[in-house]
N, C-alpha and C positions, 0 to 999 in steps of 0.2 A: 331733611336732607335725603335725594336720591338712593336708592343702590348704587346706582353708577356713580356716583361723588364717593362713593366710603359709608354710607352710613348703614345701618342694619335693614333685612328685607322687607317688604313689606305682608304683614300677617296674611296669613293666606297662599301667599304664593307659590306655596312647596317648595322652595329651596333653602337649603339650609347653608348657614353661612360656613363657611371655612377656614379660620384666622391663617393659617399658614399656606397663603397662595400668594405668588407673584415674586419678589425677593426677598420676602418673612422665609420662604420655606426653606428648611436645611434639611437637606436628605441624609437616613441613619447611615449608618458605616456599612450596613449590608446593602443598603441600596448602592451606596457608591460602589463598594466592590465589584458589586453585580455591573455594574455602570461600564467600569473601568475592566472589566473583561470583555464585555459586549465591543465593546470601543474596540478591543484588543483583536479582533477577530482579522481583522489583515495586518494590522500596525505588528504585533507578537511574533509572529511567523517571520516576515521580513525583517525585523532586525534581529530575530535566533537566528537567521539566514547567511544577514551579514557579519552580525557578532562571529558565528562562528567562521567563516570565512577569514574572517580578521585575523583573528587568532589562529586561523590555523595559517595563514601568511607569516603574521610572526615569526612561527617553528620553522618554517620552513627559511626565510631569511637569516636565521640566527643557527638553525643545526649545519643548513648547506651553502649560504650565502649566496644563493640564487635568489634572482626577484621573484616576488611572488605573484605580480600581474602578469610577467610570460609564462611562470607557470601553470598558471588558470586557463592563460590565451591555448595553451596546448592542450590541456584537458579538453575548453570546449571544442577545440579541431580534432582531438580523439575520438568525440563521442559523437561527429559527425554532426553539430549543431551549426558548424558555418556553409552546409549545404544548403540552411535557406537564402543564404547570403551570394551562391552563386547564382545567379539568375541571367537565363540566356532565350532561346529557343528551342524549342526541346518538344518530343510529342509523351504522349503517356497511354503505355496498353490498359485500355479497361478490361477489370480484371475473368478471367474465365470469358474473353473472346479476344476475337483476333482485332478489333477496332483498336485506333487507337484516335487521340483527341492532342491539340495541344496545351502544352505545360512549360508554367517560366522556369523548374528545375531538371538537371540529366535526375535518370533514373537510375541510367547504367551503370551498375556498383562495378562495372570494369575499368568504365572511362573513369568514374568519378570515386577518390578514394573514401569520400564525405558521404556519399549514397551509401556505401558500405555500412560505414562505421557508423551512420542512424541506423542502420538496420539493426546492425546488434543494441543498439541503443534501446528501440521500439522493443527488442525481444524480450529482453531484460525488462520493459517496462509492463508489459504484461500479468508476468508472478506477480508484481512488486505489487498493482493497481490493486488485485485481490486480495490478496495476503494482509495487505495496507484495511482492508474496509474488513474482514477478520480480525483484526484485532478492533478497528473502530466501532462495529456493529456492536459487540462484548462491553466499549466502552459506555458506550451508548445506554446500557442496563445498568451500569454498575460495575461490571466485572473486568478483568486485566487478564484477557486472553493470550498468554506466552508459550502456546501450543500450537502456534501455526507449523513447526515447525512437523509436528509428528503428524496433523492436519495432513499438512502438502505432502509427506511421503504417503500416507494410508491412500493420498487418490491416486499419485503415481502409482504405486506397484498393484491399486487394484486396474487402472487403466492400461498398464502393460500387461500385465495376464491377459484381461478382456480383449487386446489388441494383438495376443501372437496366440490365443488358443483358441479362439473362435473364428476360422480363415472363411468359413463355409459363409458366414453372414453379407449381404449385401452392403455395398458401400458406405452410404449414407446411415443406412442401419447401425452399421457396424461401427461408426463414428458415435453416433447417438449412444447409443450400448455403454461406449467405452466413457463417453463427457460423463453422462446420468453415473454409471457405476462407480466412476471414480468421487464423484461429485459427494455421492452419497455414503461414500465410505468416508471422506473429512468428514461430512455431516455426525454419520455414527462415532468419530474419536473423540468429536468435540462433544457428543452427547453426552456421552460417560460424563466429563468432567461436569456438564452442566446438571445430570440425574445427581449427583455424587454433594454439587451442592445445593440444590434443591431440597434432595430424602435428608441428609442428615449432615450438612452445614457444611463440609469437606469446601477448603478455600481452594479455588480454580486455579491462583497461582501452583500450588503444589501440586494437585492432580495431572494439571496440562504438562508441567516440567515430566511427571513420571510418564505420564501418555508418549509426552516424545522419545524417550528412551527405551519404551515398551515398539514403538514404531521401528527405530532406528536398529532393534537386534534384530525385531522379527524380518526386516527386511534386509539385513545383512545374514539371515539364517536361507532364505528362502534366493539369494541370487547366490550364496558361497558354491564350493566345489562339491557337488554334490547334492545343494538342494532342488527341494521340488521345482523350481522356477528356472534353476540354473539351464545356462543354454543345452542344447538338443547336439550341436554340432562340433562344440569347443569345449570341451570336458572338462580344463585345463584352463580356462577364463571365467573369471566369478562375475558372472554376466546376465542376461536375459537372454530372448531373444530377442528377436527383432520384431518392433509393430508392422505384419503383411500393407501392403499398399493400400488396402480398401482402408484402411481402418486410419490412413493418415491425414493431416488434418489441408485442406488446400492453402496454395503460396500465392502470396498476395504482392510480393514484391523480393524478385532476387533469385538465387541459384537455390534449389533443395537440398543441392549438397553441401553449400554453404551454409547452412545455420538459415535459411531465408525468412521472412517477415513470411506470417502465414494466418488465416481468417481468425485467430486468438485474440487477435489486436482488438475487431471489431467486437468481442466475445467481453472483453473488457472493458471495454468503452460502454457497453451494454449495460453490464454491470453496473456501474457507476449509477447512470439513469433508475439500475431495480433498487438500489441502497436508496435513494434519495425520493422516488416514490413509496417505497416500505415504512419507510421512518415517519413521511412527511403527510403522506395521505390518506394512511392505512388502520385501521382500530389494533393491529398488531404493533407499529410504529408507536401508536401514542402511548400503547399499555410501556411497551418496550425501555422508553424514554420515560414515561413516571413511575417507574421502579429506579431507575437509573439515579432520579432526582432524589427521589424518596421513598425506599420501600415500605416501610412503616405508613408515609400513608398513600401511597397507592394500593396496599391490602386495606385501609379503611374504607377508601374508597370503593372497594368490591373487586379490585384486582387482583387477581392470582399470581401472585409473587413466585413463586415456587415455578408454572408452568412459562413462564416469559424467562427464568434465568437456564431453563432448559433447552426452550426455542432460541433465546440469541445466543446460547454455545452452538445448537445447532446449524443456526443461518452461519455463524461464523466459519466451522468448519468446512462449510458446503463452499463458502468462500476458496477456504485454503485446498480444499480438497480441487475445487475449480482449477488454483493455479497449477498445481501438480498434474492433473491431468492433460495440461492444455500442451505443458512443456515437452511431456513425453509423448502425446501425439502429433505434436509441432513441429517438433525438433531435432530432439534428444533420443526417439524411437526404441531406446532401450533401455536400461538401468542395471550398472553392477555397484558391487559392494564399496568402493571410493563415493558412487553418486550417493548413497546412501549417510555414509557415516562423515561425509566429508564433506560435500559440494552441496549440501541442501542446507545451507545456514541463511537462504534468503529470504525467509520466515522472520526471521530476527530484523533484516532490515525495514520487514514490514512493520514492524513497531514503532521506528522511528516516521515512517512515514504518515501511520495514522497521529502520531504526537507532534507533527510537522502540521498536518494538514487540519492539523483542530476537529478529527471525526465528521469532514463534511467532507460531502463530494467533490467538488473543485478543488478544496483542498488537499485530499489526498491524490488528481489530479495531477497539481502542478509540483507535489511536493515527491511522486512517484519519477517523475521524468526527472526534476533534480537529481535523486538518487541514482538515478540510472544511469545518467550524463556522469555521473561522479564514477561508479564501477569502471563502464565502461570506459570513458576517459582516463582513466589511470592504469589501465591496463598495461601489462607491459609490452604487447602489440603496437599497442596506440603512439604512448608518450615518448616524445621521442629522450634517448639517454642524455643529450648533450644539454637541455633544459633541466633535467630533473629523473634523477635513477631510476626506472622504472619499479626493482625490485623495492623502492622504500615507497613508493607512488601507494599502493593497497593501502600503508599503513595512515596516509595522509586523508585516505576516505576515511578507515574508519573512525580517525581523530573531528573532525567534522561530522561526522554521523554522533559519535556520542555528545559532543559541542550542544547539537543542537537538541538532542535529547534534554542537556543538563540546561539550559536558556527557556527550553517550553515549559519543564518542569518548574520555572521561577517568572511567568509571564504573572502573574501581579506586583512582583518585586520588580519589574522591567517597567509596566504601566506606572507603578509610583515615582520609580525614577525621572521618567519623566515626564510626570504632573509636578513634579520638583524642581526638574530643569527650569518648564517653562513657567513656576510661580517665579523663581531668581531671575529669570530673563526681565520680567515686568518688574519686579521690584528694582532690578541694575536703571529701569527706564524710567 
């Protein structure tokens, strides 16, 4: 009898038979697992998405008895997400000249309330993109980077100094100056935690928590009444100054005065492309990721354990440090003690966004503009009162924000549920 019939090889031929091939073979329980996550990589996201959505429509029909699909219809009209829906004639300034070109949406966040309200949508989505791939970069090793938060202030307030005490510097200069400084000041907060477990075991969750708190006074010491940073002109205002012209970052769509979309965006989007060539193509990437897997044996292997959980608190930080610098040369041009101890908890949201987006690029991507569309949508500028109160609207993102936290954290219990479903479907058939 054949090979090909079933029967055994014939001597010589170098191959060696297999008995468990074809529908003999049952894969162990770690292969499936492994299986049933890989599977999971869009399936997981999108229903933590809509699970949580669901749920958080529930609350919202049962606390206020409002529907919960106008209410969402209004979010996404807050966050300025039905501008691509308006589609007309229209021209478009290409940006830093006077040309313009035509474009099937208005731009003009005067005529158009929706051009607006992506705007702030986009600005928001900025921090988020970074902050998001700092905590994903972290994951990626092994480690659970909850320090973005002290990260993004170390770049702000070193990129507000850089940007109101060196006027002398040339423009472009003095941008550069301020991105690299602040950049590399996350880089150094997130180092510490990563030195700390690297020399002598110190777990990152702890370090990074005290990092942001050691962040959070030193910079509510240095803008209060009287500090070294505090403004020059307003004695009496626990403030900065102001980032001089040169050092601001250019607008890319909108009024300056208004909060405008400004070159950060593209700074982001950048980003995304260095995280996904770093990780993917890089001998830095691989080491990165087989400590992640395994450190015990990525040190057998010859990899230095110790100096990769140092570099990705580094890169991470460099991340956060990124987004804090980009906002306060962007935007925000100054920093007093509220933005400090108060308004910088957008760190935090970046966690859910890398636990949304499954630590890939795309995925924190599209899982970035969710959240954004969510903030800003709920704002209480945006939504209107007569749908849905605006002041309880915050509390409805964050209930959806943690949803989807608690959903990704149980994405193998979600993949078995329904390998479950659909065995009962076939067996009903």
């Amino acid at each position: 009898m054949s090979e090909a019939q079933g029967g055994p090889p014939e001597e010589g031929s170098g191959k060696v038979e297999n008995p468990r091939t074809g529908g003999d073979y049952a894969p162990s329980v770690a292969a499936r697992l492994a299986l049933w996550q890989r599977a999971g990589g869009v399936a997981v996201p999108l229903l933590t998405t809509l699970l949580a959505f669901f749920i958080g429509g529930l609350v919202v029909l049962i606390t206020s008895g409002k529907n919960p699909l106008t209410t969402y219809q209004a979010i996404f009209e807050g966050a300025g997400l039905d501008w691509f829906l308006e589609i007309g004639s229209y021209e478009l300034r290409i940006p830093f000249t006077d040309s313009h070109v035509p474009f099937p949406w208005n731009v003009n966040d005067i005529e158009s309330a929706a051009a607006f309200n992506l705007q702030q949508t986009l600005l928001f989505f900025i921090p988020l993109v970074l902050t998001g791939l700092a905590v994903a970069f972290a994951f990626r090793c092994g480690m659970f980077n909850i320090g973005g938060q002290g990260q993004y202030l170390a770049g702000a307030i070193v990129a507000v100094w850089v940007g109101t005490e060196l006027p002398g510097l040339p423009g472009l200069v003095h941008i550069l100056a301020a991105v690299v400084a602040g950049s590399l000041a996350g880089a150094i907060w997130a180092g510490i935690a990563g030195f700390l477990k690297a020399t002598v075991g110190a777990h990152e969750v702890i370090s990074t928590i005290m990092l942001n708190w050691i962040a959070i006074w030193v910079g509510s010491f240095l803008f209060s009444l009287g500090g070294p940073l505090q403004n020059d002109t307003q004695p009496f205002v626990p403030v900065s100054n102001d980032v001089v012209e040169d050092a601001r970052l250019g607008i890319l769509w909108g009024d300056p005065f208004l909060q405008a979309l400004h070159v950060g965006f593209f700074v982001s989007l950048a980003a995304l492309v260095v995280y996904w060539i770093t990780l993917t193509r890089t001998t830095l990437g691989y080491e990165v990721r087989a400590v992640g897997f395994n450190p015990e044996a990525a040190r057998y292997g010859g990899i230095s354990v110790s100096r990769n959980y140092f570099l990705a608190m580094a890169i991470s930080g460099l991340f956060a440090g990124l987004a804090g610098t980009l906002d306060v040369l962007g935007w925000q041009f100054r920093l007093n003690t509220n933005d400090v101890t108060i308004s910088s908890q957008i760190a935090f949201v970046g966690i859910a966004v890398a636990l949304l987006g499954r630590n890939t690029a795309i995925g924190v991507l599209l899982s970035s503009m969710l959240f954004a569309s969510l903030v800003v949508g709920t704002s209480t500028r945006n939504l209107d009162p007569e749908i849905f109160r605006p002041e309880l609207a915050s509390n409805l993102t964050l209930l959806i924000q943690g949803l989807v936290v608690l959903f990704v954290g149980a994405d193998v219990l979600i993949l078995y549920l329904l390998r479950k479903a659909r065995i009962g479907r076939r067996g009903s058939q």
